[in-house]
C-alpha positions, 0 to 999 in steps of 0.5 A: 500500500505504502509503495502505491502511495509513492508511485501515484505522489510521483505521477505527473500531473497532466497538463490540459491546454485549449485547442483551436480546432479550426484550418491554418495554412501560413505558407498560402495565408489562408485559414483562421487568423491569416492576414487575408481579407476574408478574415478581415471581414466583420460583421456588425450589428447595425440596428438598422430597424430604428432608422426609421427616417430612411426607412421611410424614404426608401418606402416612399421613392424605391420601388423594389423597397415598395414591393419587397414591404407590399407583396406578400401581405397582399398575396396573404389577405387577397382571397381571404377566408371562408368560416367553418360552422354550422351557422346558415349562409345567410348568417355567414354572409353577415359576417361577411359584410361586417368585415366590409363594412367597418373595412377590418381585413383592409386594415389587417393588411395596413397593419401587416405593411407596417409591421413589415416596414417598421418592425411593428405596429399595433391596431386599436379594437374600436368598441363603442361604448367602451371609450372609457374602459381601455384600459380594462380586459375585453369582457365579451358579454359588454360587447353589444350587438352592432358596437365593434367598428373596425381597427385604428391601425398605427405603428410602432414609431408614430403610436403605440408604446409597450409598458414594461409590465408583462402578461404574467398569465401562461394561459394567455395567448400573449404570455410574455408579452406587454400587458399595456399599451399607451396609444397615441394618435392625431385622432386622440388629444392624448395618449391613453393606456389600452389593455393588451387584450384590445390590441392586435399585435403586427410583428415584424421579423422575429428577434432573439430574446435580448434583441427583442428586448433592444427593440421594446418586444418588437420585431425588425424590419423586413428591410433590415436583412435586406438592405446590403442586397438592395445597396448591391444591386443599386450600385450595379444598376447605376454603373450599368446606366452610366456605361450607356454614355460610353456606348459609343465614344468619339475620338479626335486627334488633333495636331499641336493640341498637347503644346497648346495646352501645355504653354498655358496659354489663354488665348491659345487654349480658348481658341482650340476650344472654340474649333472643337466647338465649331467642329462639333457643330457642324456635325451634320445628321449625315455624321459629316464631321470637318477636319484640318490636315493634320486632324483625325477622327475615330469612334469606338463602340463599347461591348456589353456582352455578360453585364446582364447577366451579372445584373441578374444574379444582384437580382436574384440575391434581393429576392432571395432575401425578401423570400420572393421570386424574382418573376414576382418581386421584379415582374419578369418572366421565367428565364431558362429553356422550358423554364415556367417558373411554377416550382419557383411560385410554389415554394412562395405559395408554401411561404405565404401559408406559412406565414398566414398561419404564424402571423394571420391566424393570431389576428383573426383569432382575436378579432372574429369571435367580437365580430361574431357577437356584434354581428349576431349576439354570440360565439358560435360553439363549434366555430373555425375558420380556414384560409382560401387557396392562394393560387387562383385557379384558371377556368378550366380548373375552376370548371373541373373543380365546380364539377367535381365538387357537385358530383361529391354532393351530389354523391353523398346525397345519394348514400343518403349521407346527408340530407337535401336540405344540408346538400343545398347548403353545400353546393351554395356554400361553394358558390363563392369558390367556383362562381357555380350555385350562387342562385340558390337562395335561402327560401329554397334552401328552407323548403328542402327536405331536411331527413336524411333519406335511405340509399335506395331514396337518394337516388332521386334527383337532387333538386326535386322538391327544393325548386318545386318538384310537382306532386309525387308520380305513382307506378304504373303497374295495374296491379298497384292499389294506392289506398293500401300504400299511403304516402306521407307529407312529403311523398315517400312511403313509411316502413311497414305495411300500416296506413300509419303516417311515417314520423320523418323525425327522431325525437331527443329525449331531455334526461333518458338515454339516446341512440345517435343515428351518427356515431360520431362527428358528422365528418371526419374534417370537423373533429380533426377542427375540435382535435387539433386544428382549431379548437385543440381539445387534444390538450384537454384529453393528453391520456386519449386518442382520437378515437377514444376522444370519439368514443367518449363522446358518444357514450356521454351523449347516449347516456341519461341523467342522474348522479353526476350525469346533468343534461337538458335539450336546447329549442332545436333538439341538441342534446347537452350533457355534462359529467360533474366528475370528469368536468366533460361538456358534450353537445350532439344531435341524433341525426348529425352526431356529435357537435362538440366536446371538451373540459369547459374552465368553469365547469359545473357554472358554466353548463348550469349557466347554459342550462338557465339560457336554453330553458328560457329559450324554449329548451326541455329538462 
């Protein structure tokens, strides 16, 4: 043990040292730390965001500034957006016209510009009636019908200014972010402090946390990352302008002309101006030019061979960066052999979705739901909303795509999918995509059959009944006798051979049990919008499938009331039941499965709360 001892006192300690792991090559003076001038090249941080006075004469008198700001808002708002809900199409059309008329996407998209100019901007919900309550959370039931009047939309340098206090809620949307504003404006006499719920927030490039607080939680400019490829092209096109003097050059050669102008003499040299002046002038449109004896004249044409393609590539480098083809920021057509530029377009299709989900949706998310009970009194419980399809179709796809749209419809008619009421829905519903259906109008839509018909039904044309189909024909078989057969209101038979009128629809029951005709969500785009896509019930249910996110609702639905199982039917049938144990809310209809299902915040309150409204309303327990 003793000599173990001693044989570890005398090891050596081990030296450590840093290595620099990186190339070196002194003899070629390339590498790191080489005297080259690829390693003397720096990058600072320039801040050029809050330059905002060449920012604004660049905006103002650079057309590619212009385009590079404009362009994709545009393209992100130009087709707009169609609303996902059970709502009628007249009701859809309200909204619609709310957007119009108090101009909210047209300043959605002013607010998009600046966010992209100046880094950010912000946009006032405007409420009347709430002019003294800014400063207080936005409580949707002091919204009253017809009171929401459109965004004043200002920027970051001219009228809206972060607080330092920040949302501290980590259920809120803003978490992170300034709780309140102070919002100026000409319109205003004086700045008044807005809660952060009654503004929308326009981003403009997103910065690294401490950059982001550098900038007061805003963003930078889109002209930021773009300005050194601006100043490139710049320069290239100005000398490229310049060289057109030099196009074609005139050279003279004059005899003595270097003595006289090396004496000094005044005299001398005014009068060599003055014959190279009146050479000059009697230079007649035939090019006959006037020489002495001695003289010479000569011209030389300047090639241009390779410069437009060398201006081509600044070209390229300034759309690369402003993430836009240069066939679309520069209007140019495709160059290349075979070249249509369609590849080049559907990556800028994929960016501008891109960008209408991280920086769009936020802003409808926020401003819809007020629209809605403005608009119509209350929040739609299973409402969404989708973005159009930014590429517009050409006639003939537009053509195909109608076609092939009413044969879907029409084809789920058929398998008694749906019923004529809900087809007549549809196809008017796509009327505003293909220009196709637009004529059918609400009173059709309200006398068309609303039962789901079997099969063998459906079969029948679609349209008969909606746009008065006549009186029921009856077979022409001799043997047939009518009287035995009756028929019911509509025309159809019942099931059986009794004279008893057939009941064409499936009664709820308030507090028993239930049997849904579907069991589940009437398709399978609605529950992936309350799984995932819109309303995110997922995260309520982490231990569920989706499959079992169905299943559960069903089970709910179908069963009756007692113990920790409350329920009732609203005025229009749907049934409504709520697990006091699970904290589960479910809301289905026998004949369109379930509509919604999910943990509400309040709980118990918030289904008794619906409960009092439904049975003043004309609902059953």
């Amino acid at each position: 043990m003793e000599e173990e001892r001693m044989s570890k006192k005398k090891k050596p300690a081990v030296r450590q040292q840093r290595t620099n792991d990186s190339f070196q090559n002194p003899m070629t003076r390339t590498g790191v730390f080489m005297p080259n001038p690829l390693e003397t090249t720096e990058y600072q941080l320039t801040r050029f965001t809050r330059n905002w006075q060449t920012i604004n004469a660049l905006y103002r008198s650079h057309w590619i500034v212009r385009r590079i700001i404009d362009v994709i808002p545009e393209d992100m708002i130009k087709n707009g957006y169609h609303i996902l809900t059970q709502l009628s199409p007249d009701q859809i059309k309200k909204i619609v016209r709310c957007d119009r008329t108090t101009r909210t996407s047209r300043r959605i998209l002013e607010g998009l510009k600046w966010g992209r100019l100046y880094g950010g901007a912000g946009a006032l919900i405007m409420i009347e009636g709430h002019e003294n309550q800014l400063d207080q959370p936005l409580d949707y039931d002091l919204v009253m019908p017809g009171s929401y009047k459109g965004l004043l939309v200002l920027d970051r340098w001219s009228g809206v200014t972060p607080e330092d206090k920040l949302v501290s809620d980590i259920s809120d949307p803003e978490f992170g972010m300034p709780e309140y504003y102070t919002v100026s404006s000409d319109a205003l006499t004086v700045g008044i402090r807005v809660h952060h719920s009654r503004i929308i927030r326009f981003m403009g490039r997103p910065l690294p946390y401490l950059e982001q607080l550098a900038e007061t939680y805003w963003g930078a400019s889109e002209l930021e990352h773009v300005i050194d490829e601006l100043k490139k092209r710049d320069n290239v096109s100005w000398n490229i302008a310049m060289l057109t003097f030099m196009a074609n050059l005139r050279v003279m050669k004059m005899d003595g002309m270097s003595q006289i102008l090396g004496t000094g003499n005044e005299q001398a040299q005014m009068q060599l101006y003055n014959t190279i002046q009146g050479m000059n002038a009697m230079m007649n449109n035939n090019s006959l030019q006037v020489l002495g004896e001695n003289d010479s004249y000569e011209t030389h044409q300047y090639t241009f061979g390779g410069i437009g393609e060398t201006y081509d590539r600044f070209m390229m480098d300034v759309a690369g960066a402003a993430e836009t083809p240069v066939t679309k920021l520069f209007g140019r057509s495709p160059a290349g052999m075979n070249a249509t530029g369609e590849s080049d377009m559907q990556n800028y299709y994929d960016t501008i979705e891109e960008k209408q989900e991280a920086d769009l949706r936020p802003v409808y998310d926020k401003i819809l739901p007020i629209m809605f009970i403005s608009t119509l009194g209350g929040i739609p419980d299973d409402w969404d909303y989708e973005f159009n399809p930014i590429r517009r179709p050409r006639d003939d796809e537009m053509a195909d795509l109608a076609s092939k749209n009413t044969d879907s419809v029409t084809k789920a008619f058929q398998a008694g999918m749906v019923s004529q009421r809900t087809a007549l829905k549809e196809l008017r519903q796509q009327s505003e995509m293909t220009g196709m259906w637009s004529n059918i109008t609400d009173e059709d839509i309200e006398k068309a059959d609303d039962s789901v018909m079997q099969p063998d039904e459906g079969m029948s044309d679609l349209m008969n009944g909606a746009f008065g189909g006549g009186e029921p024909q009856q077979t022409t078989d001799a043997k047939w006798e009518e009287e035995k057969h009756p028929r019911r209101a509509d025309g159809r038979f019942g099931e059986g051979s009794t004279n008893a009128e057939k009941s064409d629809s499936v009664t709820p029951s308030p507090s028993g049990a239930n049997r849904l005709q579907v069991r589940g969500f009437a398709s399978r785009q609605k529950l992936m919008n309350h799984w995932k896509n819109g309303r995110t019930h997922q995260d309520e249910y982490p231990g569920f499938t989706m499959e079992q996110y169905v299943e559960r609702a069903v089970s709910l639905a179908e069963m009756p009331t007692g113990g920790d199982i409350l329920g009732h039917i609203d005025k229009d049938g749907i049934i409504v039941r709520y697990d006091r144990k699970e904290n589960d809310f479910v809301k289905a209809s026998v004949r369109k499965g379930i509509l919604t299902m999910f943990k509400p915040t309040a709980g118990e309150k918030y289904y008794q709360s619906m409960r009092e409204g439904d049975l003043k309303n004309g609902g059953k327990q």
